[in-house]
N, CA, C and O atoms as a MOPAC input file, in Angstrom:
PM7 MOZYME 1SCF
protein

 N      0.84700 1    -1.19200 1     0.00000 1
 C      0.00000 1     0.00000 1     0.00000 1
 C      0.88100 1     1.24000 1     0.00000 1
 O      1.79100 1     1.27200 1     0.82900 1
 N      0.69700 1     2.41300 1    -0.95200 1
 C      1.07400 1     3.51400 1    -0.85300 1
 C      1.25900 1     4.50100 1     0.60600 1
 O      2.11200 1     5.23800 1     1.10100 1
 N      0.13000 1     4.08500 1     0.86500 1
 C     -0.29100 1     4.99800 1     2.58900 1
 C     -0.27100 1     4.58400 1     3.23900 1
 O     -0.52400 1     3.38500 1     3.36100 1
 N      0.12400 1     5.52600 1     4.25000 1
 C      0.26400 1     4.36400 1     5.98100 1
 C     -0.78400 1     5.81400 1     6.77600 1
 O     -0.98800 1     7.02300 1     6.66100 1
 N     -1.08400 1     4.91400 1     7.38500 1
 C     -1.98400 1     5.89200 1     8.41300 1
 C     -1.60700 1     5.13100 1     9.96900 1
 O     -1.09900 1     4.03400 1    10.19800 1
 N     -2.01800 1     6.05900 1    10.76800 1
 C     -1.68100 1     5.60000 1    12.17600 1
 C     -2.91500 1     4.54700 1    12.84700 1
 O     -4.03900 1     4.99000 1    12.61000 1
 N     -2.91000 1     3.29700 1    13.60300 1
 C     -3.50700 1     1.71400 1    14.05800 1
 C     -4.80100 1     2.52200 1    14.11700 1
 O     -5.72100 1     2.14300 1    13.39300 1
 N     -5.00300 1     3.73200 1    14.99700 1
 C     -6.27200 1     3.98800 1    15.62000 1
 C     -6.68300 1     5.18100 1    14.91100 1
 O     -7.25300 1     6.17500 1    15.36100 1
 N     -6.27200 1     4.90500 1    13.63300 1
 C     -7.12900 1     6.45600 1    12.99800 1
 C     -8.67000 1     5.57600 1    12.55700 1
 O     -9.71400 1     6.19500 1    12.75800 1
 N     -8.73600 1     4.49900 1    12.11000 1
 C    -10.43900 1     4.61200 1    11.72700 1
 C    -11.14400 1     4.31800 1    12.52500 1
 O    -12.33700 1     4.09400 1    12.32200 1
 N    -10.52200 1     4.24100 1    13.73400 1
 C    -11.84700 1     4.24200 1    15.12400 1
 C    -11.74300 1     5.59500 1    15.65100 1
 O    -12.73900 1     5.92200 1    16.29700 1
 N    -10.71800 1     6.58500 1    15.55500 1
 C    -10.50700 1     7.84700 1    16.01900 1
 C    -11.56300 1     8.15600 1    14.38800 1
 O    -12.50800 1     8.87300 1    14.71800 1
 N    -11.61200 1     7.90300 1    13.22700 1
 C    -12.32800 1     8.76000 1    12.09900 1
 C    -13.75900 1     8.27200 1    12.40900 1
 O    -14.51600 1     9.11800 1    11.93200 1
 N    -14.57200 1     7.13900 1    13.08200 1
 C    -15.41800 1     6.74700 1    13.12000 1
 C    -16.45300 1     7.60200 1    14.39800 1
 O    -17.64900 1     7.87100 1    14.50500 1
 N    -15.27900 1     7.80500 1    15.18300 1
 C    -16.07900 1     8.74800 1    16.49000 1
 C    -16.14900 1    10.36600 1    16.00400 1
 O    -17.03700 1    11.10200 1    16.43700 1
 N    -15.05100 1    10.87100 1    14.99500 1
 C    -15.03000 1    11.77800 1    14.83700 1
 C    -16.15700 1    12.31600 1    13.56200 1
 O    -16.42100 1    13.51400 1    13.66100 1
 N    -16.58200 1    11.86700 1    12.84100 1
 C    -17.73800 1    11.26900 1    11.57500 1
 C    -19.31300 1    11.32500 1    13.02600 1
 O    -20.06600 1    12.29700 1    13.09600 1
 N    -19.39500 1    10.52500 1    13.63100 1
 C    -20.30400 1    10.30700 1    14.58000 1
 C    -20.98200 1    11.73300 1    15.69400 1
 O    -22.06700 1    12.20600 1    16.02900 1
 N    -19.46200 1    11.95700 1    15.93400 1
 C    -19.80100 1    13.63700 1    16.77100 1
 C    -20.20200 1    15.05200 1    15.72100 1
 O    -20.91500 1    15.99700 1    16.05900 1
 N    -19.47700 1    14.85500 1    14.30100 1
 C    -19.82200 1    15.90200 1    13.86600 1
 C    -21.55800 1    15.82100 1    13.15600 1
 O    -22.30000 1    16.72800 1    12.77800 1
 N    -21.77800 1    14.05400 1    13.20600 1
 C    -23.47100 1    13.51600 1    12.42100 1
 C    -24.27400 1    14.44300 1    13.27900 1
 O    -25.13600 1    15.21900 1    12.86500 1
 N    -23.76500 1    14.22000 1    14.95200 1
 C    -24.91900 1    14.98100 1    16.08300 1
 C    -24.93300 1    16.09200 1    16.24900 1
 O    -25.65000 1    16.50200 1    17.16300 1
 N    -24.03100 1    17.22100 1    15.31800 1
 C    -23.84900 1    18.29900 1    15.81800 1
 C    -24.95300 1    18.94200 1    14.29400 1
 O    -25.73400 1    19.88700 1    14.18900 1
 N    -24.49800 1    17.89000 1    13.35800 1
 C    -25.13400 1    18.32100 1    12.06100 1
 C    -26.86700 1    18.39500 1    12.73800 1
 O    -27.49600 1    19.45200 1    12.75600 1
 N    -27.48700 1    16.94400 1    13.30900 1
 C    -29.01300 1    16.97000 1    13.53600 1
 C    -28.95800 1    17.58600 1    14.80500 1
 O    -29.84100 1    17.15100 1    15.54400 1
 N    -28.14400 1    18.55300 1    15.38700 1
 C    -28.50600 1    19.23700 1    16.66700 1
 C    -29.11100 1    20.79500 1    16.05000 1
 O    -30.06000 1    21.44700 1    16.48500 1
 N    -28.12300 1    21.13600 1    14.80400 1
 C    -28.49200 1    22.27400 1    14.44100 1
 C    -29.88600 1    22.02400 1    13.06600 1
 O    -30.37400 1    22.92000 1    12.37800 1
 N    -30.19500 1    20.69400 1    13.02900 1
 C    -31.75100 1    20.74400 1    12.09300 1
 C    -32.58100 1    20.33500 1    13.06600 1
 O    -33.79600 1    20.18500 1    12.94000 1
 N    -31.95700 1    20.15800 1    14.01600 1
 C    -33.47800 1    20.52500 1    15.13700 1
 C    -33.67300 1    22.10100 1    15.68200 1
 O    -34.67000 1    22.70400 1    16.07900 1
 N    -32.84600 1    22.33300 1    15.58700 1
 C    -33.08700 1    23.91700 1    15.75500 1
 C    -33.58900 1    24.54900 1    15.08300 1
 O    -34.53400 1    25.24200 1    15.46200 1
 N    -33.19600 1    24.55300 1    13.96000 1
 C    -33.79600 1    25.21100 1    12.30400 1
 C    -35.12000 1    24.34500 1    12.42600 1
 O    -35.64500 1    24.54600 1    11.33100 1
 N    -35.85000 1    23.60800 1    13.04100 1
 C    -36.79900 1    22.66500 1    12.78300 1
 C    -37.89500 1    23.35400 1    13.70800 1
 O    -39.00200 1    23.77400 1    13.37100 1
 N    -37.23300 1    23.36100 1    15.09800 1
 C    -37.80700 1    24.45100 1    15.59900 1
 C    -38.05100 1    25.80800 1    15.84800 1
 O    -38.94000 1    26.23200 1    16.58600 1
 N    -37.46800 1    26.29300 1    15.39100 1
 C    -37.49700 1    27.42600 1    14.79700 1
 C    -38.51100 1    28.21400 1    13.95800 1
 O    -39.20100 1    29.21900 1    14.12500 1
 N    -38.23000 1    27.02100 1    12.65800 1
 C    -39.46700 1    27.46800 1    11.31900 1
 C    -40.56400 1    27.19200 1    11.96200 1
 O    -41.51600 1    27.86500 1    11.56800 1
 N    -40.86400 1    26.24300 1    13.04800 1
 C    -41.87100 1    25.89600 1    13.33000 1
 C    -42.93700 1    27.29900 1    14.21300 1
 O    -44.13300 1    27.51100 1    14.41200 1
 N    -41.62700 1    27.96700 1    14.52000 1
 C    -42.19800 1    28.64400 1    15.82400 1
 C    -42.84700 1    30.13000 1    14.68000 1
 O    -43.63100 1    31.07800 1    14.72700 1
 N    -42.00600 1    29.56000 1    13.87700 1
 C    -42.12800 1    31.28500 1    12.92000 1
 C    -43.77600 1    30.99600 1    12.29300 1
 O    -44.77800 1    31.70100 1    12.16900 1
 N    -43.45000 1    29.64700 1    12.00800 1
 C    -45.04000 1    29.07800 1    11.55700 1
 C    -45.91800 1    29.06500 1    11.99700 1
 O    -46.91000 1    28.96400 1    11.27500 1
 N    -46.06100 1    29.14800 1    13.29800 1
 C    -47.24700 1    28.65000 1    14.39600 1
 C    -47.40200 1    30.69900 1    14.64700 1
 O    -48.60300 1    30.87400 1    14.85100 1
 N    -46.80900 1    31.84300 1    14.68300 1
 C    -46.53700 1    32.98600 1    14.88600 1
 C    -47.29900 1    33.40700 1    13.56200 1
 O    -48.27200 1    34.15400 1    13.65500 1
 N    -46.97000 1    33.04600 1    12.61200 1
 C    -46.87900 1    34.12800 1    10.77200 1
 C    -49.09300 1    33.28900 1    11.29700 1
 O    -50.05500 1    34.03900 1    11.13400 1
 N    -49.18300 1    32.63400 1    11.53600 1
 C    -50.60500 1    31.38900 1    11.32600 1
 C    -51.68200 1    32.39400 1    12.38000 1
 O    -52.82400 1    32.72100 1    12.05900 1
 N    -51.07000 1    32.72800 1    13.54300 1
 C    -51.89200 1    33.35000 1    14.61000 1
 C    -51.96800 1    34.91500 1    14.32200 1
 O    -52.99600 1    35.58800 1    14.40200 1
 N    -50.81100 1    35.33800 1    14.00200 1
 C    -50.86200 1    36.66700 1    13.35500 1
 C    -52.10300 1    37.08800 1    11.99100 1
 O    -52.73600 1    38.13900 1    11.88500 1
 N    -52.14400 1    35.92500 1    11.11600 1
 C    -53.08900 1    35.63100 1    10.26800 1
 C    -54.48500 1    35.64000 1    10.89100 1
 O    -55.32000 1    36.54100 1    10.82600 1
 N    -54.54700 1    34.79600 1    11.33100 1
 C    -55.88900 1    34.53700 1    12.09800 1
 C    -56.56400 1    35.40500 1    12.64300 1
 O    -57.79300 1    35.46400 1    12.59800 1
 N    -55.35800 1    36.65400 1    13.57900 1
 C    -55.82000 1    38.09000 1    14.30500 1
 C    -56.54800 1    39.29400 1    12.79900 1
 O    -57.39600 1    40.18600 1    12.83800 1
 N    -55.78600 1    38.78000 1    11.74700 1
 C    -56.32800 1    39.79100 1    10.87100 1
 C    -57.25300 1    39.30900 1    10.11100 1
 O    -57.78600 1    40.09800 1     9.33100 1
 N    -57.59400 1    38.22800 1    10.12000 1
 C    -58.40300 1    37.92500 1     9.42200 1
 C    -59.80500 1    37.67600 1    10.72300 1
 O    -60.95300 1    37.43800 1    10.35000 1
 N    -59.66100 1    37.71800 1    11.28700 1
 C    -60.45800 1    37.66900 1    12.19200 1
 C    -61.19500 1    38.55700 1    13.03300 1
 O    -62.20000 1    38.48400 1    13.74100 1
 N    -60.35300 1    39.41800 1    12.71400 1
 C    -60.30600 1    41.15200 1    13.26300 1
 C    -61.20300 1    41.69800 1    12.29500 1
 O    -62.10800 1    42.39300 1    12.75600 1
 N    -61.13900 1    41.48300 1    10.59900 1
 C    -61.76100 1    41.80000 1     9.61600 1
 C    -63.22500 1    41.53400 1    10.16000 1
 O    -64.02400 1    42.47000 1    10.16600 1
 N    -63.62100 1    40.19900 1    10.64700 1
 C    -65.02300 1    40.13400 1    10.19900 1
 C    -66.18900 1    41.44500 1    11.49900 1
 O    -67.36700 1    41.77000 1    11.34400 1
 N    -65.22200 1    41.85900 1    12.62800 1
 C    -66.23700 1    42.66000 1    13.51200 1
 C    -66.35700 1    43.93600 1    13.13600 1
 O    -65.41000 1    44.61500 1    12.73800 1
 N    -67.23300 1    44.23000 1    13.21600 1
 C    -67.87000 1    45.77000 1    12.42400 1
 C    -67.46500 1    46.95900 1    13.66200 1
 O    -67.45000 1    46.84000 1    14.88800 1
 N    -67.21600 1    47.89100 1    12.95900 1
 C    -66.83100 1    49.02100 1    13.24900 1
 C    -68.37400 1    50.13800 1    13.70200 1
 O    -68.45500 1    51.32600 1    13.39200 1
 N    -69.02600 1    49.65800 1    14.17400 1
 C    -69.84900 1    50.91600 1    14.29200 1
 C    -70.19500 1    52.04700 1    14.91800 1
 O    -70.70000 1    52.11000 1    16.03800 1
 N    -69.91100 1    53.00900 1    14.15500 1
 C    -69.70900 1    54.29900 1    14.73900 1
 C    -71.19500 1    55.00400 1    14.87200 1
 O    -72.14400 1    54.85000 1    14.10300 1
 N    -71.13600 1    55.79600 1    16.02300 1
 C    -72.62700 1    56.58000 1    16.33600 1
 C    -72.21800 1    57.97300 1    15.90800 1
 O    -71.18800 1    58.59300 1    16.17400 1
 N    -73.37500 1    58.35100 1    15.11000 1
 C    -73.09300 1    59.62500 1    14.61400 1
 C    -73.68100 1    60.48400 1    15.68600 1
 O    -74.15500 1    60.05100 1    16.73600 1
 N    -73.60900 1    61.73800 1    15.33200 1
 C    -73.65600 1    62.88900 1    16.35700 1
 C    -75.15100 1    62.90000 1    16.72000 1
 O    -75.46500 1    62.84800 1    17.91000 1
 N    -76.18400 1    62.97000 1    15.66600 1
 C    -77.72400 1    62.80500 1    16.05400 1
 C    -78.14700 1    61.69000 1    16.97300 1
 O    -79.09400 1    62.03700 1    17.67900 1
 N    -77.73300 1    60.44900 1    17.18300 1
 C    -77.79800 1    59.76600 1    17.91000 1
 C    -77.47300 1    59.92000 1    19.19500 1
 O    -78.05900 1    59.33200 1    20.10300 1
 N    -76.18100 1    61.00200 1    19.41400 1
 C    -75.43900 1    61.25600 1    20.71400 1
 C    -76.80300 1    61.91900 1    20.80600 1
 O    -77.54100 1    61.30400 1    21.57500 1
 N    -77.28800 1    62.85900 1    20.32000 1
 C    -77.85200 1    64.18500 1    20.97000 1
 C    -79.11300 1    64.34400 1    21.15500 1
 O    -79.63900 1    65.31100 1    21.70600 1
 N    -80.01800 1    62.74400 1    20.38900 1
 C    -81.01600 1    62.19100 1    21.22900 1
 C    -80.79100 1    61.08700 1    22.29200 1
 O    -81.70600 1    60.59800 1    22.95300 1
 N    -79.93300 1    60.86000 1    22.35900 1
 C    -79.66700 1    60.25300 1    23.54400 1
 C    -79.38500 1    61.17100 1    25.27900 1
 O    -79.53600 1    60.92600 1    26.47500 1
 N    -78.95700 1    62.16800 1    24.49900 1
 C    -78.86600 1    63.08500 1    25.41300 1
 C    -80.03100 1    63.77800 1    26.15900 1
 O    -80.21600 1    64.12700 1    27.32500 1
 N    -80.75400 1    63.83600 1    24.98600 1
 C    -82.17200 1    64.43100 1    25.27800 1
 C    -83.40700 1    63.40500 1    25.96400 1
 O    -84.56300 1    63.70500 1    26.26200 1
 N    -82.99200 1    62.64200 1    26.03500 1
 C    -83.77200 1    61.43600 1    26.53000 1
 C    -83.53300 1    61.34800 1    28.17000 1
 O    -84.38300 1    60.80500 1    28.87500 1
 N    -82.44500 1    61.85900 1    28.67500 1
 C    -81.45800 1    62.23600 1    29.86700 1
 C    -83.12300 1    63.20200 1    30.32800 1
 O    -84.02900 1    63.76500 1    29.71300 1
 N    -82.67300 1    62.86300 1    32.06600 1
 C    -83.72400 1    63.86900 1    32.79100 1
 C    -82.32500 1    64.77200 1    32.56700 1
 O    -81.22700 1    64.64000 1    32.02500 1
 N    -83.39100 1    66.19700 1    33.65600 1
 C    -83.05900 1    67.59600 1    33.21100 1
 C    -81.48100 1    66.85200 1    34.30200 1
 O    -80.42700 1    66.56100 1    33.73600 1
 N    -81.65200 1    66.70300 1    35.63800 1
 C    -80.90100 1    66.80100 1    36.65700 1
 C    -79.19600 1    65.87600 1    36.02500 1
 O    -78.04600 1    66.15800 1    36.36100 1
 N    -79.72300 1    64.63700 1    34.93700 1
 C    -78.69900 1    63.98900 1    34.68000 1
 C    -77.55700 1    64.87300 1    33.31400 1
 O    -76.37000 1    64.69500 1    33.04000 1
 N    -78.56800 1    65.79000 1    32.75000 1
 C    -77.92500 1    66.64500 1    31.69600 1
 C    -77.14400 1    67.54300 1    32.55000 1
 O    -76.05400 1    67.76200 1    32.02200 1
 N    -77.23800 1    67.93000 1    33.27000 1
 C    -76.67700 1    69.29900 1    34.10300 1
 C    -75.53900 1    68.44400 1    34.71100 1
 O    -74.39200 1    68.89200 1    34.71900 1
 N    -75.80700 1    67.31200 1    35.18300 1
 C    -74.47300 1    66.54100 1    35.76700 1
 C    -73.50700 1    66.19200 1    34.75600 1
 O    -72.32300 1    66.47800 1    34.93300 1
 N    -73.94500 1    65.52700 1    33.58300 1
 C    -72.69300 1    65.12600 1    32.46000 1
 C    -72.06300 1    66.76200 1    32.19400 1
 O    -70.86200 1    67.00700 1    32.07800 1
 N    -73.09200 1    67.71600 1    32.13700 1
 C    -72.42300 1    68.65700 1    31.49800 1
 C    -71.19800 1    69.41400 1    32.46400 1
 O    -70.16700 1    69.92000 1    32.02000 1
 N    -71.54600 1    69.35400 1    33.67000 1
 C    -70.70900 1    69.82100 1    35.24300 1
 C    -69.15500 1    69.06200 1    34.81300 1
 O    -68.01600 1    69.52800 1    34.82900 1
 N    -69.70200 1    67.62900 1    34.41300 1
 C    -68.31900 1    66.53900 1    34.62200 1
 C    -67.55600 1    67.08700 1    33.57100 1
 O    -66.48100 1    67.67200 1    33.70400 1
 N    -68.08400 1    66.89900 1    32.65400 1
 C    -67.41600 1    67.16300 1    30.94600 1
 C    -66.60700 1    68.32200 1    30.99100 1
 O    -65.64100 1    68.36500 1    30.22900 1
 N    -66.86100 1    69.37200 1    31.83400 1
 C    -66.20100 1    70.77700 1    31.73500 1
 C    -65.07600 1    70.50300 1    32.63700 1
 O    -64.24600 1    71.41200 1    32.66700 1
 N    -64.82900 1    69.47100 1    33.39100 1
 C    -63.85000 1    69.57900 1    34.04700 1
 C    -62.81700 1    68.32300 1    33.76300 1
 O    -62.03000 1    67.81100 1    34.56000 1
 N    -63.10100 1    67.93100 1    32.16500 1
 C    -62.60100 1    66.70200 1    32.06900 1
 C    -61.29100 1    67.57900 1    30.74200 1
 O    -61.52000 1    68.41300 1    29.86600 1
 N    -59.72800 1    66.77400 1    31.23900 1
 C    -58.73300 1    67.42600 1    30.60900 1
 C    -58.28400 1    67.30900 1    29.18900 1
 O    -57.43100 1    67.96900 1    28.59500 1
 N    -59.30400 1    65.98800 1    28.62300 1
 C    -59.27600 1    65.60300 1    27.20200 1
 C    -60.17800 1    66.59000 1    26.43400 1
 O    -59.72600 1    67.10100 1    25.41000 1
 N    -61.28500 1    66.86200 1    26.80800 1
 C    -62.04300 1    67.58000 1    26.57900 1
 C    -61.95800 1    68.98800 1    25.48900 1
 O    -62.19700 1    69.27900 1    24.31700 1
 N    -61.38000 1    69.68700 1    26.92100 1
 C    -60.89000 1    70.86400 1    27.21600 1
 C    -59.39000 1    71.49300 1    26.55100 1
 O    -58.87500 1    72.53700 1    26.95100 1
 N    -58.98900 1    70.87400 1    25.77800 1
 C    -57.73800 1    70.69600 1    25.37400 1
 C    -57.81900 1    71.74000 1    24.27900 1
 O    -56.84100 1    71.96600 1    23.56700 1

């Protein structure tokens, strides 16, 4: 034979082949979990918007506020209106 190699190189190449196999499926379990997590995330994120889509937005227009208001006894109009004047969003 051309080559000489040293008694314990193909049991030293057999462990060394073996440690780098587990390091290879240590890092495709990671990448495994990973995509998974991005998957199960990108799926729920989906779901919020698409799900979010179907509840209606309904807004009360101003005539509605202002029979509602009027529907108010006299004593409860004079109170919202007391509060409201001293409220800092308001007033801005």
């Amino acid at each position: 034979m051309p080559y000489r190699v040293p008694d314990t190189f193909f049991d030293e190449l057999e462990n060394t082949i073996m440690i780098e196999v587990q390091k290879r499926q240590n890092k495709r379990n990671i990448l495994k979990i990973f995509y998974r997590s991005v998957a199960v995330a990108a799926t729920i994120a989906l779901l919020m918007i698409v799900g979010g889509s179907g509840t209606k937005n309904d807004k009360t227009d101003f005539a509605e506020i202002a029979q509602a208001f009027d529907n108010l006894s006299e004593a409860d109009q004079t109170y919202l209106l007391e509060i409201y004047q001293d409220d800092i969003f308001i007033n801005e």
